[in-house]
C-alpha positions as CSV (number, residue, x, y, z in Angstrom):
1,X,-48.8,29.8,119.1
2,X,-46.3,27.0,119.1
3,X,-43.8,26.9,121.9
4,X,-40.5,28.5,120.0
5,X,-42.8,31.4,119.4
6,X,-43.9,31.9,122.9
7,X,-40.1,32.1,123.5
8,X,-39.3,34.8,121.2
9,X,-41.9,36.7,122.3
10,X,-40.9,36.3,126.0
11,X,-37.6,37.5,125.1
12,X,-38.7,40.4,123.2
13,X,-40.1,41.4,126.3
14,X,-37.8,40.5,129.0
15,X,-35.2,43.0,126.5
16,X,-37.5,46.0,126.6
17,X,-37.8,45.5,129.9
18,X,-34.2,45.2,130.8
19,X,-33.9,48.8,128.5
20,X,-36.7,50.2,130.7
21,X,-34.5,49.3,133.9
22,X,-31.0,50.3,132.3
23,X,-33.0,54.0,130.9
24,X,-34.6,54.2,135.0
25,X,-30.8,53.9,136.2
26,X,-29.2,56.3,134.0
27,X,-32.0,58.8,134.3
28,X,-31.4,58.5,138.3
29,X,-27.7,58.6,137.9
30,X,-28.2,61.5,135.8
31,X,-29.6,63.0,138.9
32,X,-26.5,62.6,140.8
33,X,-24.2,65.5,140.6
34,X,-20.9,63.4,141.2
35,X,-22.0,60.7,138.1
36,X,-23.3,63.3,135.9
37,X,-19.6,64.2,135.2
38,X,-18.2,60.8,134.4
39,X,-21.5,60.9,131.8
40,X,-20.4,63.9,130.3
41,X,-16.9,62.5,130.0
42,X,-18.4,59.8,128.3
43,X,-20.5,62.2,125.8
44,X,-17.1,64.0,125.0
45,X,-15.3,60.7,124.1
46,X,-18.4,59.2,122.3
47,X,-18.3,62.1,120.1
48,X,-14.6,62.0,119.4
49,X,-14.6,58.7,118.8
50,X,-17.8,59.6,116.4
51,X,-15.4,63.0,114.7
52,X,-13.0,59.6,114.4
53,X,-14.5,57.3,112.9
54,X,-16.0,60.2,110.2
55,X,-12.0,61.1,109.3
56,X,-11.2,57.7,109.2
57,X,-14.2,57.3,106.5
58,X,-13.0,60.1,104.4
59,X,-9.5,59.1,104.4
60,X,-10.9,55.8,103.0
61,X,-12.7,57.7,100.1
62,X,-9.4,59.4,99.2
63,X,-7.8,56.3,99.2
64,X,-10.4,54.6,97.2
65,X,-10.3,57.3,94.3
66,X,-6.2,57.5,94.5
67,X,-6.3,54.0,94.1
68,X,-8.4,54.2,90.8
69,X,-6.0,57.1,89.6
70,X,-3.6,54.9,89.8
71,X,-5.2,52.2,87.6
72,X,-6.5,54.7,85.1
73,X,-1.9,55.4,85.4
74,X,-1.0,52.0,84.4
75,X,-3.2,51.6,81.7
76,X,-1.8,54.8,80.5
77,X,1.7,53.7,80.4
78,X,0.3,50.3,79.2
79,X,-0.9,52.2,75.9
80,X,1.9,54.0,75.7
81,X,4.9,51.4,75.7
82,X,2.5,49.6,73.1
83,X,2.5,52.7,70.9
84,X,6.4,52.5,71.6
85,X,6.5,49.2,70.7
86,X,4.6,50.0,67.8
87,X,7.5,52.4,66.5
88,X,9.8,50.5,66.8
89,X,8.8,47.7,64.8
90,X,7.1,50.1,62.2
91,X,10.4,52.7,62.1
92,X,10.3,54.5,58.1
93,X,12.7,53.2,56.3
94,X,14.5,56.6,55.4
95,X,15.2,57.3,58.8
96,X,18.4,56.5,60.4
97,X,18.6,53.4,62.8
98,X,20.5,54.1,65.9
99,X,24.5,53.4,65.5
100,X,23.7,53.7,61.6
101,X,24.4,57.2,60.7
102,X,27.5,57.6,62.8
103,X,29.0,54.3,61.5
104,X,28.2,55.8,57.8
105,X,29.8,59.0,58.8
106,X,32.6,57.1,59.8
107,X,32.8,54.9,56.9
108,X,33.2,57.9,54.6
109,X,35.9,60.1,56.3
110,X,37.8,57.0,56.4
111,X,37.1,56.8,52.7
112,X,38.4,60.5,51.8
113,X,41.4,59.6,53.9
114,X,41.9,56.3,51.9
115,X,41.5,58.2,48.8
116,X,43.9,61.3,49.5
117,X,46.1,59.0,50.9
118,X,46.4,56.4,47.2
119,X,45.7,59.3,44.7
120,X,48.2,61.3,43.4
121,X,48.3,65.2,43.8
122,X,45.6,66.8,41.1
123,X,46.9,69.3,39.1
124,X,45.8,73.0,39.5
125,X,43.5,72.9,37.1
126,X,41.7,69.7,38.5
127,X,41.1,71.0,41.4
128,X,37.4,72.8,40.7
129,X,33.9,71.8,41.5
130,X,32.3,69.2,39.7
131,X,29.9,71.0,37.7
132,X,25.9,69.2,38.5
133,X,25.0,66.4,36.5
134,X,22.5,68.2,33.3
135,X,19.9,65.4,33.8
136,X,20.3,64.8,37.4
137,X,16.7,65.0,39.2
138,X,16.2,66.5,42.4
139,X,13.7,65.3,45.1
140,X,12.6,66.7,48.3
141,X,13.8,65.8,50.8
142,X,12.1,64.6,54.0
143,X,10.9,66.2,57.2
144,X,12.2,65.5,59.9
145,X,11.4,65.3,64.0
146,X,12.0,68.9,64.8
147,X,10.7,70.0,61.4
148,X,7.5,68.6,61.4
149,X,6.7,69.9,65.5
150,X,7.1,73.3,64.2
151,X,4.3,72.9,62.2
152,X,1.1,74.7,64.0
153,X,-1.1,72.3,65.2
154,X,-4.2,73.9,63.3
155,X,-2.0,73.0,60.4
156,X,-1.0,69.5,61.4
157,X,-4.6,68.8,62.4
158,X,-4.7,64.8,62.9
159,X,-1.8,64.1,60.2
160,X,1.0,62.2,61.6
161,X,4.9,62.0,60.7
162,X,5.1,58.8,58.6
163,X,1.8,60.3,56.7
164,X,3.1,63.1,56.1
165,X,6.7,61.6,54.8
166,X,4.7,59.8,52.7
167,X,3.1,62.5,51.2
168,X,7.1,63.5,50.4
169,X,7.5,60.4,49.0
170,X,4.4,60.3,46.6
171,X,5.2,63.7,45.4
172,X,9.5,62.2,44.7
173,X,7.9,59.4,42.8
174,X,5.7,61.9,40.5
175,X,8.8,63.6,39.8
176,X,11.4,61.2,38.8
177,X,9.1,59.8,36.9
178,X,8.3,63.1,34.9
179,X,11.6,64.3,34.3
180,X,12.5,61.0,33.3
181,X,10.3,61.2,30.3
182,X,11.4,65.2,30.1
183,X,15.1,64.1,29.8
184,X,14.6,61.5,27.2
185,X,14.7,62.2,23.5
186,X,11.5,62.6,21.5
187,X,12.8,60.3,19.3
188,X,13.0,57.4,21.8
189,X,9.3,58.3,22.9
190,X,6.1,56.2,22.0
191,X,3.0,58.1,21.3
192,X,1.8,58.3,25.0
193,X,5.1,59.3,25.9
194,X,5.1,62.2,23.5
195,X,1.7,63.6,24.0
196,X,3.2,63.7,28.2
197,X,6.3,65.2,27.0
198,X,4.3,68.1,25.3
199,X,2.2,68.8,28.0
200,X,5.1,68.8,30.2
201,X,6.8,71.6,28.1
202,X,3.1,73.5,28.1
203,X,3.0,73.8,31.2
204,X,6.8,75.6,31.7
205,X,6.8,79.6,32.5
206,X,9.1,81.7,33.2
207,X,8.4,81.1,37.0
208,X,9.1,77.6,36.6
209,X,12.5,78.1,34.5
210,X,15.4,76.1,36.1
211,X,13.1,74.2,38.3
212,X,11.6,70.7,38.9
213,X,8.1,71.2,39.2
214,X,4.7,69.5,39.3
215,X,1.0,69.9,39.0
216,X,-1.8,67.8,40.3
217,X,-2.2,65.3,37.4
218,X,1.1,64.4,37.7
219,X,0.0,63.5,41.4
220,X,-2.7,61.5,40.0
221,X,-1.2,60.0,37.2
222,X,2.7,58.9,38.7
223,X,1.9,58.4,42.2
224,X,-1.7,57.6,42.3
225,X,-3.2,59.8,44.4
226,X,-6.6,62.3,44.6
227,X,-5.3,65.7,45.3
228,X,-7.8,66.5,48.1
229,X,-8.6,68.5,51.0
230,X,-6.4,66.1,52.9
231,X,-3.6,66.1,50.9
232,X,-4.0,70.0,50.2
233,X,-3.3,70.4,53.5
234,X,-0.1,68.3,53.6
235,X,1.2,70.3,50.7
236,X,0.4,73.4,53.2
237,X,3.0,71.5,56.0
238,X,5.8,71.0,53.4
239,X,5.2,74.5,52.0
240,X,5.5,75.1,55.7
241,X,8.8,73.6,55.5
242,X,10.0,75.2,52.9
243,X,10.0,72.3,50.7
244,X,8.0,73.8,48.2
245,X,6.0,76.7,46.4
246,X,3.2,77.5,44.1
247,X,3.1,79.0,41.9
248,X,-0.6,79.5,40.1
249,X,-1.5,80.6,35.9
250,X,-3.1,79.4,33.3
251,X,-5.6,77.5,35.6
252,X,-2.9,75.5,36.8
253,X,-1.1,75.1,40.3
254,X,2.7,74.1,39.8
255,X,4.7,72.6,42.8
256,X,7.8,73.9,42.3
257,X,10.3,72.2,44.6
258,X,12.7,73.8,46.6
């Protein structure tokens, strides 16, 4: 044994037996009526100071998970002013930008007034409505905010707004592009045209009579697109929305707008 080891081992034992003397004095002062008071006085603030130090511990906890709520917070808002951001650089094109509509609104009362102000009183008999254009094609028009949130969610599922406005835009394209060919003579018609044009007129009922309709290869053939379970369900929303019927014969499902 070298001599740094004799050391520590003679001070190993001079502490145990400094403990032994302290444990002999408080034993013997334990003994002493007057000092075993001031002992108990100490047990009582040892323990409050213990019943301390365990609040002080749990307050730490609640501190540590509030401060983790709070991070799990700003992430949250950090997602959602990107999704905001996201909007607004990806707003659809048919709705109106903010100023925009009112400024249009604007634009065309001041128009009227221009107009009733240069043009001379119509006479009497000028002065009904202006019967519809006979080829003019309608198109549906498309949903808006509060329009598509009245939709059930079980309906909705996980389709959003600009899908499902695209869905109304798919379905406009498959019907100017019909009634296009519908309105034309057959005379000006190639052969493809004309074998469309009698289909077109095949398909008519009396349901259909005085209505723009479609079925589901005009879908596929004018817009492009698979009538399936997905877009099915779309076609659910807008009939929803009152954009639409169907009506079914002849093994055929017409989308007759509305």
């Amino acid at each position: 044994m070298n001599h740094c080891e004799l050391e520590e081992v003679t001070q190993h034992i001079n502490d145990k037996i400094s403990m032994i003397k302290r444990l002999l004095e408080l034993r013997a002062v334990a003994k002493d009526p007057d000092k075993r008071g001031t002992l108990l006085k100490i047990e009582q603030e040892v323990s409050a100071i213990n019943e301390l130090l365990d609040r002080f511990e749990r307050y730490v906890g609640q501190q540590r998970d509030l401060l983790k709520h709070l991070k799990d917070l700003v992430e949250f808002f950090q997602e959602d002013e990107q999704d905001v951001q996201h909007l607004k650089s990806n707003t659809p094109l048919h709705m109106p930008r903010r100023g925009q509509q009112a400024a249009h609104q604007e634009g065309g009362q001041l128009a009227v007034q221009s107009r009733q102000t240069d043009a001379p009183p119509a006479p009497q008999d000028q002065a009904l409505p202006r019967k519809p254009q006979r080829n003019q094609i309608k198109e549906m028009e498309f949903i808006n905010v509060q329009e598509f949130d009245s939709i059930p969610p079980y309906m909705k599922g996980r389709v959003t707004y600009d899908q499902l406005n695209a869905a109304v835009q798919s379905i406009n394209t498959a019907v100017m592009a019909k009634y296009k060919i519908v309105h034309q003579s057959m005379k000006t018609l190639n052969n493809a045209s004309r074998a469309l044009h009698q289909r077109f007129k095949d398909e008519e009922t009396k349901d259909t009579k005085g209505h723009f309709f479609i079925v589901e290869q005009d879908i596929l053939e004018f817009a492009q697109l698979k009538v399936d379970k997905r877009f099915r369900g779309m076609l659910n929303m807008l009939r929803h929305c009152q954009r639409l019927k169907e009506v079914r014969g002849g093994g055929l499902t017409r989308f007759i707008l509305l």
